[in-house]
N, C-alpha and C positions, 0 to 999 in steps of 0.2 A: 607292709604297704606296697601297694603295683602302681607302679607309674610307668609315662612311656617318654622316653627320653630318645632325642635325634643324635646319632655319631656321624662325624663325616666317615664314608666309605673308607676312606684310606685308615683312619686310624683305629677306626672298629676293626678290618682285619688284622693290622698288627695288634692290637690286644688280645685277639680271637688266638692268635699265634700264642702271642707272651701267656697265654692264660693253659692252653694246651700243654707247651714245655715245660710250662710251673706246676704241675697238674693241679689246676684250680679252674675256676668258673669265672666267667668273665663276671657277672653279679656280684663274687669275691672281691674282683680286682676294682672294680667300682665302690665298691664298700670301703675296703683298703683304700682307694683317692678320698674320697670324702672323706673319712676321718681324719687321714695326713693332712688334706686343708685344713680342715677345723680346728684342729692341735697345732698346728702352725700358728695359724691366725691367734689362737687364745693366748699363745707363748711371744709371741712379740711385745718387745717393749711398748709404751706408751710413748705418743708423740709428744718431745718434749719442746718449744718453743725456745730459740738460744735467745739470753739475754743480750740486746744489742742497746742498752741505754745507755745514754751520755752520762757524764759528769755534767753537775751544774746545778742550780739552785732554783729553778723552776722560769717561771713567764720573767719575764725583764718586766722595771717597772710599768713601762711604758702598758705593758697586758695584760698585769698582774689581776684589774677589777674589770676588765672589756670585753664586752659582750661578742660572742661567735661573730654575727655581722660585722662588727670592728674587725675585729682579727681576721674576718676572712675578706674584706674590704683591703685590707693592708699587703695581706697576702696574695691575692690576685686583681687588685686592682678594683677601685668602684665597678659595679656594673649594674646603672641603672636601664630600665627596659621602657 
């Protein structure tokens, strides 16, 4: 597959360089990135969310059967419009 991809000037000639000394092609050394992203990427753990719950036994009575507008009435205050 041909694609045409933008380098900033600067870093394309240092690759041009690294790619020269290495004796390989800069199209190598682009192949070589994308892949190492990729296998990185796929080898990272899963984001795991820390459990931050309390102790306790759920709503107090008082909110145990009340309805969201209650509890958010209580919570910030009536706010009739």
């Amino acid at each position: 597959m041909k694609t045409t991809v933008e380098i900033p000037s600067g870093l394309f000639a240092e690759a041009k360089r690294y790619a020269k000394a290495e004796h390989t092609t800069l199209k190598a050394l682009v192949e070589m990135g994308l892949r190492r992203v990729l296998a990185d990427e796929k080898n990272k753990p899963a984001f795991k969310l820390r459990d931050e719950s309390v102790g306790g036994h759920g709503l107090t009575p008082e909110f145990r059967n009340a309805s969201w507008e209650h509890i958010r009435d209580a919570v910030y205050g009536r706010r009739d419009a």
